[in-house]
C-alpha positions in Angstrom: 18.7 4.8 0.5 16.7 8.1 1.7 15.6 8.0 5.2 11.8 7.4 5.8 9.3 8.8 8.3 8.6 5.0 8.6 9.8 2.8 11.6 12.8 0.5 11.2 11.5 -3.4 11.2 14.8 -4.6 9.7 14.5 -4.2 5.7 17.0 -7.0 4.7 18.7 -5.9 1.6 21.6 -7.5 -0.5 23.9 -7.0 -3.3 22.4 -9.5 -6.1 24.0 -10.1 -10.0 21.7 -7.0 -11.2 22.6 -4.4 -8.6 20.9 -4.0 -5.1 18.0 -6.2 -4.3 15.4 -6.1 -1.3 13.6 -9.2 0.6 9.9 -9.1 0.2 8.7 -11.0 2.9 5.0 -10.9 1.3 6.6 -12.3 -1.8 9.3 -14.0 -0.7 11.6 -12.9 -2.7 14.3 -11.1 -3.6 13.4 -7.8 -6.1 15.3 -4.9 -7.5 15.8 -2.1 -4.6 14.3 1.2 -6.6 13.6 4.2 -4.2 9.9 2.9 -4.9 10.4 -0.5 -3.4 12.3 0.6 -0.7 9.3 2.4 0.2 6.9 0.1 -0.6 9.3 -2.3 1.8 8.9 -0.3 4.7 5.2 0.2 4.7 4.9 -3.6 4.2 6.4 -3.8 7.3 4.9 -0.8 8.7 1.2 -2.5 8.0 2.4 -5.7 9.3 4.6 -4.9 12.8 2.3 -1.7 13.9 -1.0 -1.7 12.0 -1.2 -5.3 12.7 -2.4 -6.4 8.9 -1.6 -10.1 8.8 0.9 -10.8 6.6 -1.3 -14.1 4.9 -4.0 -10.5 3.6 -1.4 -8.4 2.0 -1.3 -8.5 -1.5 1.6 -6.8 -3.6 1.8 -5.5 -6.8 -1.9 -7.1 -7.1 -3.1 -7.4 -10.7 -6.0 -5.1 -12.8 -7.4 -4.6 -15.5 -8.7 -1.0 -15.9 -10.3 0.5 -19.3 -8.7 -2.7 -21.0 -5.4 -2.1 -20.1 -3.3 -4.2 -17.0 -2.0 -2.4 -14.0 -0.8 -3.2 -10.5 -1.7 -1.7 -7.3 0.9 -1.9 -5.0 0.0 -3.0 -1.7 -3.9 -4.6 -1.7 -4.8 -5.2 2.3 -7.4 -8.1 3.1 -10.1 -9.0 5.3 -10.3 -12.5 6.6 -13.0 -13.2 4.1 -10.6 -12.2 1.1 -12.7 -9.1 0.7 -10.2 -6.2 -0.3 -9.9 -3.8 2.1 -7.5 -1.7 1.8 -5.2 0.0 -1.9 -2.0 1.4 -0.9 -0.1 3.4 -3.6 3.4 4.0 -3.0 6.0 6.3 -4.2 9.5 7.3 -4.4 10.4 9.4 -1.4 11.5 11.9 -4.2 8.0 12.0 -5.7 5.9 14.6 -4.0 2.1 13.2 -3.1 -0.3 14.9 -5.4 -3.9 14.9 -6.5 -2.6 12.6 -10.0 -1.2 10.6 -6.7 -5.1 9.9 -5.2 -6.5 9.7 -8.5 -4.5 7.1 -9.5 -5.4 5.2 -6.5 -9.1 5.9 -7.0 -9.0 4.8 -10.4 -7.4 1.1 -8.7 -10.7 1.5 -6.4 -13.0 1.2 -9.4 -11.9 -2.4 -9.4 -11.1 -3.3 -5.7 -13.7 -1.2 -4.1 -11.8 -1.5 -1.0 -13.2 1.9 2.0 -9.2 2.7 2.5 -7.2 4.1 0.3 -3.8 4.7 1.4 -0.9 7.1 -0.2 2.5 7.5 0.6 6.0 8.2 -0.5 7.6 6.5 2.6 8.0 10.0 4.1 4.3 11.7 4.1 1.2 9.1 4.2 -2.7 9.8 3.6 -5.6 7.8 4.6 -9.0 8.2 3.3 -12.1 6.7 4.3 -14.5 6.1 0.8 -18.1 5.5 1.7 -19.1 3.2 -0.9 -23.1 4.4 -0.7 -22.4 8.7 -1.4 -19.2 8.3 -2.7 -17.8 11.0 -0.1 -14.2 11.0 0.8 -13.2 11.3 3.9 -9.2 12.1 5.1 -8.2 9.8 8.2 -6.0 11.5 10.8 -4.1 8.8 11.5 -3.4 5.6 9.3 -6.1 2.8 10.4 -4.9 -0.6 11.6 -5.9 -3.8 10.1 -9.5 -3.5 12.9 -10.3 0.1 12.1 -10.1 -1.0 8.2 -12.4 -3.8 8.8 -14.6 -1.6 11.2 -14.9 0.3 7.9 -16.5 -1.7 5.8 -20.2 -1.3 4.5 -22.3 -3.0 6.8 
């Protein structure tokens, strides 16, 4: 697999019936290894060992409905309450981050009305702040840890 500007938390990976799979520890289980889940690995791990998200308020591949039609955001970060915090849309490291790439996680936002949205293709990331009352957007410089997301919130 491509090498990710992502630290190294041990992805465990195997050789299944259907090809290469990868552990989901979120899951628990075993999935296909696409250069889109191998990212999406790694930034499961990512928010877990160094943004300190607990594992227990990680949703992934989190259900939606949008204009009638079902979708699933990728990685859906929670605050103790349940409250969604946090959408993280991942790519393939392949697939450059573009505006279609934000928009799509904005549209997820119409639903989840979460005050992080996160982007990444495992080897660029984005962070943006959404202030829920004017609507502005605001780019993070770094990405927030599981405080700084709640710290976010609307009060």
């Amino acid at each position: 697999m491509i090498g990710l500007a992502l630290p190294d938390h041990g992805v465990k990976t195997k050789q299944g019936p259907q090809g290469p799979q990868v552990f989901d520890p979120v899951r628990r289980l075993w999935v296909a290894l696409t250069p889109e889940e191998w990212v999406r690995q790694h930034f499961l791990n990512h928010l877990v060992h160094d943004l300190l998200c607990p594992a227990g308020l990680i949703t992934v591949e989190r259900g939606l409905v949008l204009n009638g039609m079902p979708r699933r955001a990728d990685i859906v970060v929670h605050a103790p309450d349940g409250a969604p915090l946090a959408v993280v849309e991942c790519k393939a490291p392949t697939v450059p981050i573009r505006q279609a790439t934000f928009d799509q996680a904005a549209r997820y936002n119409t639903v989840f009305k979460v005050p992080v949205l996160m982007v990444t293709n495992g080897r660029v990331h984005f962070a943006c702040h959404i202030d829920r009352g004017t609507g502005a957007v605001r780019f993070l410089a770094t990405l927030p840890d599981h405080a700084a997301m709640l710290a976010l919130r609307p009060v």
